[in-house]
C-alpha positions as CSV (number, residue, x, y, z in Angstrom):
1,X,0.0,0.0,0.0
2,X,1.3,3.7,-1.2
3,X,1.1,6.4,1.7
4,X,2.6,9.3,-0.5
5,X,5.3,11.0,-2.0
6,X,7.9,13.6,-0.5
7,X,10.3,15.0,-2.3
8,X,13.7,17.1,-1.3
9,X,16.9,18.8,-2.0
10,X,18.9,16.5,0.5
11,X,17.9,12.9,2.3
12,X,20.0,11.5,5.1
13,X,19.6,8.2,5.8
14,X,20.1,6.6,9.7
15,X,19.5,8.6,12.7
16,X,22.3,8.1,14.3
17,X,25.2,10.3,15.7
18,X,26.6,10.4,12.6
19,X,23.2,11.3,10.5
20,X,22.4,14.1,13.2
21,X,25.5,15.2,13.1
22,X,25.6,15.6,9.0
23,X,21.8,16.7,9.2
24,X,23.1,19.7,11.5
25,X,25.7,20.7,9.6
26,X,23.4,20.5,6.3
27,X,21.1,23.4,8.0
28,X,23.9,25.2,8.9
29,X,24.2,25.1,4.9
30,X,21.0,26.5,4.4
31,X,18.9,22.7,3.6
32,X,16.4,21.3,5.5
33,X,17.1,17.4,5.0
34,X,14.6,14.3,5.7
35,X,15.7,11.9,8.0
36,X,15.2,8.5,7.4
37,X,15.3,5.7,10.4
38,X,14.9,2.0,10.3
39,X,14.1,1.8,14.2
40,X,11.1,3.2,16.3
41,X,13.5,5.6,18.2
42,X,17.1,8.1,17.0
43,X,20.5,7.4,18.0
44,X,21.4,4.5,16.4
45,X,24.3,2.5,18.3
46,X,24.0,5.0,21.1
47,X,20.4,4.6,22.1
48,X,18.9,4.0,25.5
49,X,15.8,2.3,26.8
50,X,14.1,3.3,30.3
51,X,11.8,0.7,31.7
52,X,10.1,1.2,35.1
53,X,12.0,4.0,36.4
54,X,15.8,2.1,34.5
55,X,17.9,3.2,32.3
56,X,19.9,0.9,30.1
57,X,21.7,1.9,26.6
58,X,22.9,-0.5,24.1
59,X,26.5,-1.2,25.9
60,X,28.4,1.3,27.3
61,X,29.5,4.7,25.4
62,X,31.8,7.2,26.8
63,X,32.0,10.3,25.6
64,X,35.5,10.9,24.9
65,X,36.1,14.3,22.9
66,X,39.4,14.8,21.6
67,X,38.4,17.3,19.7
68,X,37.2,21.5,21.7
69,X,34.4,21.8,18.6
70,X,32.9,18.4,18.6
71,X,33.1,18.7,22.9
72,X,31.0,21.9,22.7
73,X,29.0,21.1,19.9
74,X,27.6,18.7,22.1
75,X,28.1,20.5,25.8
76,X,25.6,22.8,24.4
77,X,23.1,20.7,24.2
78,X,22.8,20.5,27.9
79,X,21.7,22.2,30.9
80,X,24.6,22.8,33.8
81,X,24.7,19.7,35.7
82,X,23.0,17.5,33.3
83,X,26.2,16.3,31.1
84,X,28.2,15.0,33.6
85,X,32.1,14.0,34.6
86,X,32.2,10.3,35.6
87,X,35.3,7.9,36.9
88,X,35.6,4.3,35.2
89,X,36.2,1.7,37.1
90,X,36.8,-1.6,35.0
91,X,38.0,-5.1,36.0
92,X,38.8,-8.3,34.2
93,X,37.3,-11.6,35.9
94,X,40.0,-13.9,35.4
95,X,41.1,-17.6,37.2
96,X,37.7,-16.7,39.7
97,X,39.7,-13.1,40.6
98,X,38.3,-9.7,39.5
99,X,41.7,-7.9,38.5
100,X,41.7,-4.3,38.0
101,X,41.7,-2.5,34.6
102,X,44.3,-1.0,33.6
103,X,46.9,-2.9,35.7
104,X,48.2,-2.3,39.0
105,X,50.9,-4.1,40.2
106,X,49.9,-5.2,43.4
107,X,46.6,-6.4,42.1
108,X,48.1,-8.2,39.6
109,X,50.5,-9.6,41.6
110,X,48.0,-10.3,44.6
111,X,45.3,-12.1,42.0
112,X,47.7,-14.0,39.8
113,X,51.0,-14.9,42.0
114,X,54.3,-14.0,41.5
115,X,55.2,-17.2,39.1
116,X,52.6,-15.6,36.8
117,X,53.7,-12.2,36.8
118,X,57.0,-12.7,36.5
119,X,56.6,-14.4,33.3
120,X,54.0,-11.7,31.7
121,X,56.3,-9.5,32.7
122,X,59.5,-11.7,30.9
123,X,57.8,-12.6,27.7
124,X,56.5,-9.3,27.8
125,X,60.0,-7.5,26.8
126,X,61.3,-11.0,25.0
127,X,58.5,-10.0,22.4
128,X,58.4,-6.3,22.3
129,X,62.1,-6.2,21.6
130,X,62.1,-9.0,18.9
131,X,59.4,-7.3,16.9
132,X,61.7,-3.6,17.4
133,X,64.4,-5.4,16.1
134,X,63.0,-7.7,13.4
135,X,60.6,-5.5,12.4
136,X,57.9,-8.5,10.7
137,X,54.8,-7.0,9.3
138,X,51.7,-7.7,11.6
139,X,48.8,-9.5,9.7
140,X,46.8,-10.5,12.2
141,X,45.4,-9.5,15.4
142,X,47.1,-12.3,17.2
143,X,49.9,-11.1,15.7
144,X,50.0,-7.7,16.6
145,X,48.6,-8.6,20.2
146,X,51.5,-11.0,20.7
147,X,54.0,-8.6,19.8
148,X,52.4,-5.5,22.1
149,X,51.9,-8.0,25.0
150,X,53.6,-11.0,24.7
151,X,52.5,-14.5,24.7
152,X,51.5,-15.3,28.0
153,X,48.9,-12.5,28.2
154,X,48.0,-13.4,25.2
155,X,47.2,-17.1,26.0
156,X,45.3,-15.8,29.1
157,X,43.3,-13.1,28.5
158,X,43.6,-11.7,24.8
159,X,43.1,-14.4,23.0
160,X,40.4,-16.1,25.1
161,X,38.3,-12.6,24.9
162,X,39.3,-11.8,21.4
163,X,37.7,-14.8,20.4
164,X,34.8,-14.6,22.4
165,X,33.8,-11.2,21.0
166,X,34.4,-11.9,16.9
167,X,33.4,-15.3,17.4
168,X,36.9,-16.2,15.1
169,X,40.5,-17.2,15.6
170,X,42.5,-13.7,16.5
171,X,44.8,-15.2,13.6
172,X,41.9,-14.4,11.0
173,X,41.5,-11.2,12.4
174,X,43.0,-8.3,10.9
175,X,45.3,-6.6,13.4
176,X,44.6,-2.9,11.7
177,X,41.3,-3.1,14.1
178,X,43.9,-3.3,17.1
179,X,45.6,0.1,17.2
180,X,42.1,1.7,16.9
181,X,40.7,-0.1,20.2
182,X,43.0,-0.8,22.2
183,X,45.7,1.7,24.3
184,X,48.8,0.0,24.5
185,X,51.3,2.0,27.3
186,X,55.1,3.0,26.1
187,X,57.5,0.0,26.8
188,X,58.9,1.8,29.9
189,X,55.9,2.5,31.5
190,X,54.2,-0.7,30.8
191,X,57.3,-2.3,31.8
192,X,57.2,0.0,35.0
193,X,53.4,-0.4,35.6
194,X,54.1,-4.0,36.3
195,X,57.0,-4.3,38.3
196,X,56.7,-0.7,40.2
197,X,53.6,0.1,42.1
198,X,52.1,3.6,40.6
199,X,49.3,5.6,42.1
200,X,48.8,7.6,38.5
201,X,46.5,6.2,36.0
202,X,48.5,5.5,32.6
203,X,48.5,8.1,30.7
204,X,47.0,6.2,27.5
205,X,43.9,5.5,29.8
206,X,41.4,8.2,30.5
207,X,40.1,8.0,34.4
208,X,36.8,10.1,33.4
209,X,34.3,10.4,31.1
210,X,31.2,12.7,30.1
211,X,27.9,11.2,30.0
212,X,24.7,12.8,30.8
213,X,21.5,12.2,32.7
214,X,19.3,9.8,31.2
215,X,21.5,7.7,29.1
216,X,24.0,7.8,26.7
217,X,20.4,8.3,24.3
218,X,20.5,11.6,25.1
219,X,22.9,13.5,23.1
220,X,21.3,12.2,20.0
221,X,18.3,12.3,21.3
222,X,19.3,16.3,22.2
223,X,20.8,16.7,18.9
224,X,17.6,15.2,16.9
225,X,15.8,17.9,18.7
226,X,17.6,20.7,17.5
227,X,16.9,19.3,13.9
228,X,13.9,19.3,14.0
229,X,13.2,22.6,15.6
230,X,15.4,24.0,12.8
231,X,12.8,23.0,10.4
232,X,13.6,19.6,9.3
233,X,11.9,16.5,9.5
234,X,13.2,12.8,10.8
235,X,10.7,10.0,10.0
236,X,11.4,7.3,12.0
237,X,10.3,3.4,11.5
238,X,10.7,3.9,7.9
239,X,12.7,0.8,6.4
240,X,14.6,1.6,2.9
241,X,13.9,-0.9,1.1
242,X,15.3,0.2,-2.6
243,X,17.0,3.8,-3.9
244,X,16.9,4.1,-7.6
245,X,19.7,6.1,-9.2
246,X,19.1,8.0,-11.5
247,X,20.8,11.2,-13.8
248,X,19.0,14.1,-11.9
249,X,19.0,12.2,-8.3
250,X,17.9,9.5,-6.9
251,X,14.1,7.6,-6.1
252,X,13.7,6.6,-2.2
253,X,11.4,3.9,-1.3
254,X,10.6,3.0,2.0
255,X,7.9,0.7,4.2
256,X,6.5,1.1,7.7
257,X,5.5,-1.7,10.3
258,X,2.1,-1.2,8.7
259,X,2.8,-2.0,5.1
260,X,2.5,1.6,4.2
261,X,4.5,2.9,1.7
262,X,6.3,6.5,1.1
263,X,8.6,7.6,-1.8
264,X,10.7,10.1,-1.7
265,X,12.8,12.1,-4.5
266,X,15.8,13.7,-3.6
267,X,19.1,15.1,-5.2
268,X,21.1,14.4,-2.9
269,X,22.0,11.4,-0.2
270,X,23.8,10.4,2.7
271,X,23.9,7.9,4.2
272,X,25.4,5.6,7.5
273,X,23.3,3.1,7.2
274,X,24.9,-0.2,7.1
275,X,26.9,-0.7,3.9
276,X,25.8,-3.7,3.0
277,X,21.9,-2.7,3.3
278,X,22.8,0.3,0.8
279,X,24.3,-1.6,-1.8
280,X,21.6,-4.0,-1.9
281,X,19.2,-1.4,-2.1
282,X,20.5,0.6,-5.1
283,X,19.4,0.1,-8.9
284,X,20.5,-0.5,-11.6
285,X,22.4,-2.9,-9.6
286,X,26.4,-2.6,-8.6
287,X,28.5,-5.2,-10.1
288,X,28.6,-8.6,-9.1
289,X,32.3,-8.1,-8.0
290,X,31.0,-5.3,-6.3
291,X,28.0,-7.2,-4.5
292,X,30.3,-10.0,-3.9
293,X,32.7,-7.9,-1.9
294,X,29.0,-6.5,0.2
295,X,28.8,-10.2,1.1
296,X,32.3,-10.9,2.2
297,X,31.8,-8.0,4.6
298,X,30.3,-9.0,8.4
299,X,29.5,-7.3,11.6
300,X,29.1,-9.0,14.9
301,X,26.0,-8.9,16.5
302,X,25.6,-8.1,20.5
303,X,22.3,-9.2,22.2
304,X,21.7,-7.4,25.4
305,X,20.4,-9.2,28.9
306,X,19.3,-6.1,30.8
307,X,18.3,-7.3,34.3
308,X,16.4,-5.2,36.7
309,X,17.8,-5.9,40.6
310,X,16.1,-5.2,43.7
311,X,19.4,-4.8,45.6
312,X,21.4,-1.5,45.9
313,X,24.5,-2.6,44.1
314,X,26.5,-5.7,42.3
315,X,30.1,-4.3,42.4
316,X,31.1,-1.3,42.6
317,X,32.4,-1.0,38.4
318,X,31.3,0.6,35.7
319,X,32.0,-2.2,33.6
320,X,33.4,-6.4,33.7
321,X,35.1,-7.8,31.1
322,X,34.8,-11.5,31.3
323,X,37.4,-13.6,28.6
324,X,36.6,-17.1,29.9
325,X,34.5,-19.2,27.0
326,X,32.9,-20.8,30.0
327,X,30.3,-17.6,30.2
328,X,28.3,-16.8,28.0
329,X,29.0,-13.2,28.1
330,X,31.6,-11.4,27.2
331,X,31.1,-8.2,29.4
332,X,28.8,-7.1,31.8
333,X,27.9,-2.9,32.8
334,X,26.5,-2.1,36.0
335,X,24.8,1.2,35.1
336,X,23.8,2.6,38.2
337,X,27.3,3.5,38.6
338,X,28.0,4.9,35.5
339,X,25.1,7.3,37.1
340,X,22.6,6.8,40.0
341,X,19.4,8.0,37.8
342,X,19.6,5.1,36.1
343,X,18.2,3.5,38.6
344,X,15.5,4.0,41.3
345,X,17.2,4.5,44.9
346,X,17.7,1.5,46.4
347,X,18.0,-0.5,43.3
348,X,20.8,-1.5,40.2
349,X,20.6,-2.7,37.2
350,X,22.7,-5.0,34.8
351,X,23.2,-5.5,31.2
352,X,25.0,-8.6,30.0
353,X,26.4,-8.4,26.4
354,X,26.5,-11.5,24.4
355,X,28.3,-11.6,21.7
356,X,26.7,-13.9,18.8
357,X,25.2,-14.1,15.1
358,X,22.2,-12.8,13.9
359,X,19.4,-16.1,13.6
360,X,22.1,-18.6,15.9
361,X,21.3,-19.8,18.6
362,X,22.2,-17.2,20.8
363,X,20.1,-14.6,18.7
364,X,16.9,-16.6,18.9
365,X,16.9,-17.7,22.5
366,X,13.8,-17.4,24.4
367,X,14.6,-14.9,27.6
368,X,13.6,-17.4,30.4
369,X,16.1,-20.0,28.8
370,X,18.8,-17.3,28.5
371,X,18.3,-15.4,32.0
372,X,18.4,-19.1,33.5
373,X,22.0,-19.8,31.9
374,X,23.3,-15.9,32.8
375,X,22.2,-16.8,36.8
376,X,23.5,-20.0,36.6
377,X,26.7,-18.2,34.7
378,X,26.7,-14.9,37.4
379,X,26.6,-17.4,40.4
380,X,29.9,-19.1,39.4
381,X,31.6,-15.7,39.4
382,X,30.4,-15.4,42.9
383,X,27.3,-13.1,42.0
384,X,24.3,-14.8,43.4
385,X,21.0,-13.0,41.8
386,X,18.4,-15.7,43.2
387,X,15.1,-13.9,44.3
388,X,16.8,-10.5,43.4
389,X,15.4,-10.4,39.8
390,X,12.9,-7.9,39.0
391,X,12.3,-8.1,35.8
392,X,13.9,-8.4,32.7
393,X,14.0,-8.6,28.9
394,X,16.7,-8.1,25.7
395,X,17.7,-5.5,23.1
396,X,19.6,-6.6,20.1
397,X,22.0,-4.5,17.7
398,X,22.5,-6.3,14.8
399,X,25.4,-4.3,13.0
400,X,27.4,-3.9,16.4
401,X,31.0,-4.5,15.3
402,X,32.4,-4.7,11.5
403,X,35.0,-7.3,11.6
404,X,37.9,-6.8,10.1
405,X,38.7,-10.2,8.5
406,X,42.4,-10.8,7.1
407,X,40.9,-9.6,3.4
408,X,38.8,-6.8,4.3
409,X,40.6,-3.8,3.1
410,X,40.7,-5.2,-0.5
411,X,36.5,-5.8,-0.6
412,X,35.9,-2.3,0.9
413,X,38.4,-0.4,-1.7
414,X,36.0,-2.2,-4.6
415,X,32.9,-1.1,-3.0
416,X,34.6,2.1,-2.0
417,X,35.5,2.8,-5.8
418,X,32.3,2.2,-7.0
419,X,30.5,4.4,-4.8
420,X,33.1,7.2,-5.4
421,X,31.3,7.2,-8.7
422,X,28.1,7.7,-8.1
423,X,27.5,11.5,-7.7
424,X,25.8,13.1,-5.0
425,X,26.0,10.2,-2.6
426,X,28.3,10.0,0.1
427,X,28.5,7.1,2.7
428,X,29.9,7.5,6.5
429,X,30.0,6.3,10.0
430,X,30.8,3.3,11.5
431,X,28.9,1.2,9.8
432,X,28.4,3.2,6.3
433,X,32.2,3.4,5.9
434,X,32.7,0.2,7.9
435,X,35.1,1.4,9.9
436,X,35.0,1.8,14.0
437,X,35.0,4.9,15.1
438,X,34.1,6.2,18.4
439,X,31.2,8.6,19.3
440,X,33.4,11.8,19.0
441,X,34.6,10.9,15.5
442,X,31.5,9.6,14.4
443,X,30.0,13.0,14.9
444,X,32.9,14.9,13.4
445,X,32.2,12.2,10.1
446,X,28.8,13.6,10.0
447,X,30.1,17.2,9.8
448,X,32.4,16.5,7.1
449,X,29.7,14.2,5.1
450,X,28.1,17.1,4.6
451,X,30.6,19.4,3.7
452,X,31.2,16.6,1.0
453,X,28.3,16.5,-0.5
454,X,29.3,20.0,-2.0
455,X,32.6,19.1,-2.4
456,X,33.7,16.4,-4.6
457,X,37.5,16.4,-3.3
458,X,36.4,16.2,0.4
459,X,33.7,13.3,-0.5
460,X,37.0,11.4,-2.0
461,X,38.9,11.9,0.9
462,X,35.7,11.0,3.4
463,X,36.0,7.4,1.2
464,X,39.5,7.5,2.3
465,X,39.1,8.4,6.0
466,X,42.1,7.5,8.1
467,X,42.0,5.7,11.3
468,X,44.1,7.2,14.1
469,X,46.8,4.4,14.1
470,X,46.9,4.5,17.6
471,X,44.3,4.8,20.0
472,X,44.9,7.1,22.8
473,X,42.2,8.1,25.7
474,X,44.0,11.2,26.8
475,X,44.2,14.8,25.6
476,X,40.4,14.7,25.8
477,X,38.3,17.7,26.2
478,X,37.3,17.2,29.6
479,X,36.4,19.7,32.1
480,X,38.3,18.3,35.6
481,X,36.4,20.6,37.9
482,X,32.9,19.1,36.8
């Protein structure tokens, strides 16, 4: 069934950070772009569901701006008080210890004996010098872990996790996604950190983080309001479902939960929805070598157990990371202590991300089966939940986490090629561009998708966006007296 027909200068598809973000810059241009979204709510990977006085988002985002626009792009969104300055405090459940994150010597020492330490610490160096001095190209992520951390830690808690999270060998993982997620100290300090006890946090590590009242949901939720009050329209539950291309723009056709049906005619597209989804959409179709490089693409999947607990508090973290294939998940957030509103006084709640495939067995679990093996899971870690359950229920993100197989650079440069020459469309975000980015950049990708769309060179080097090649939490644009 046909609703109606809209049509448009400019049409951003996903209303996410990154589609906000573009969408905001696009009115500073002087358009008023249509937002299309896929789910019943904005914000994309960063949303956030409240359930009888709870607040849960779809795993934990930290706001971590490196850069003073994006930080007060967003800052002014807010109220005083209502974006506010929060300590992490992370551990990793290892051997039945909770060992904190990142390292402290006498923790380490204390949870994992002396034997154990001694030889992290060993094979540590042993690897971090060979690979100065022999200098062999790192392929994979196991390789690249190995070398930055050495065997040992590698056979006990990177691999194990690694594994757990991409549901694949680290050795068929490329190691370009490493530098990007993961803050690896200077040799001497990480040498120092665990020999020498330190009070200081590493300086690769950021101690605080913004995130505001109400869930991590609501600086897109924030930022979709400004949108809109600006003049332009986001219609949400509206499912793309095919984008014709054709000399003078392109044809949009979309379907609601209800069957109905609304076209829209535009000259001009962005769009961070998932890059697979777009390519299958468009027509004439891409290539076959094109369409077979879509398919060789994945992303991991997360469903999310979020548990309502009539106790005051499980630990006394942010987050758990849990490496042990014996659990079923693969980290767990306590969000009443990333911030007390998120639960009502005298209460906590927990959400255990499971990392799994879309349709396995994981995906399709009923939730009485799946809270019965997270209990039974929580009560060998020590974290008995019997009679403390409130209530309970899933969210799912299906495009959580593109993996970067061994082979994934060469199918994205076809795909990014082809794009490239189709005028007037530009692709970004995390999962547009298939790269993972954090919320800071992904907002700063917004802002320059839409400088791009009037700018053929900047649209070129959007395709061509480079990863930082290390990933550093510091130097952030955080206001210490919060």
């Amino acid at each position: 069934m046909r609703e109606d027909i809209t049509q448009t200068r400019v049409v951003v598809l996903g209303a996410g950070l990154v589609g906000l973000a573009a969408s905001d810059r696009l009115i500073h241009k002087g358009e008023k772009p249509i937002v299309i979204e896929k789910e019943n709510a904005v914000g994309g990977l960063c949303r956030s569901f409240k359930h009888d006085g709870f607040t849960f988002d779809l795993g934990g985002h930290r706001f971590l701006p490196h850069n003073k626009d994006i930080a007060d792009f967003v800052s002014i969104l807010f109220n005083n008080n209502e974006l506010c300055l929060r300590e992490r405090r992370s551990k990793i459940y290892l051997k039945k210890r909770f060992i904190l994150y990142p390292p402290e010597f006498s923790d380490i020492l204390r949870n994992l004996g002396l034997v154990t330490c001694f030889k992290c610490g060993m094979d540590y160096i042993y690897f971090r010098l060979k690979h100065l001095i022999l200098k062999k190209p790192e392929i994979s992520l196991k390789d690249w872990l190995i070398n930055k951390f050495g065997y040992t830690l590698y056979k006990i808690y990177f691999g194990p996790y690694s594994f757990k999270l991409w549901g694949r060998e680290p050795s068929n993982i490329s190691s370009e996604w490493a530098p990007q997620r993961i803050s690896v100290p200077h040799i001497g300090v990480a040498i120092k950190s665990l020999f020498v006890e330190h009070h200081m946090p590493l300086k690769t590590y950021a101690r605080k983080f913004l995130y505001p009242i109400g869930g991590i949901g609501e600086i897109p939720g924030r930022m979709a309001e400004e949108v809109i009050k600006k003049g332009s329209s986001i219609f949400i539950n509206h499912r793309v479902t095919k984008i014709v291309v054709r000399p003078n723009g392109f044809v949009i056709g979309t379907v609601a939960p209800e069957g109905l049906e609304k076209i829209f005619f535009t000259s001009k597209i962005i769009s961070s929805i998932p890059l697979t989804e777009i390519l299958t959409s468009l027509h004439p179709r891409p290539p076959q070598e094109v369409l077979d490089s879509a398919n060789s693409l994945r992303f991991r999947s997360i469903r999310f157990l979020n548990l309502m607990l009539d106790v005051s508090h499980i630990t006394d973290n942010t987050w758990l990371y849990i490496p042990e294939r014996e659990y079923v998940f693969f980290r767990i957030q306590e969000f009443s202590n990333w911030h007390p509103h998120n639960s009502p006084p005298g209460k906590t709640a927990l959400t255990l991300e499971i990392a799994c495939e879309k349709g396995g067995r994981l995906w399709n679990m009923k939730d009485p089966e799946l809270l019965k093996t997270c209990i039974k899971d929580l009560k060998k870690m020590g974290i008995n939940l019997e009679g403390k359950v409130i209530d309970y229920f899933s969210t799912f993100l299906e495009h959580a986490y593109p993996i970067y197989s061994l082979r994934y650079k060469d199918h994205l440069q076809k795909i990014y090629d082809y794009v490239e020459s189709i005028k007037n469309l530009v692709i970004c975000g995390r999962q547009g561009l298939f790269r993972y980015i954090n919320m800071d950049a992904a907002i700063e990708n917004g802002f320059e998708a839409a400088e791009s769309l009037y700018d053929e060179k900047r649209k070129i080097n959007l395709l061509r966006w480079k990863d930082k090649r290390e990933y550093l939490e510091t130097n952030l644009y955080l206001d210490e007296n919060e």
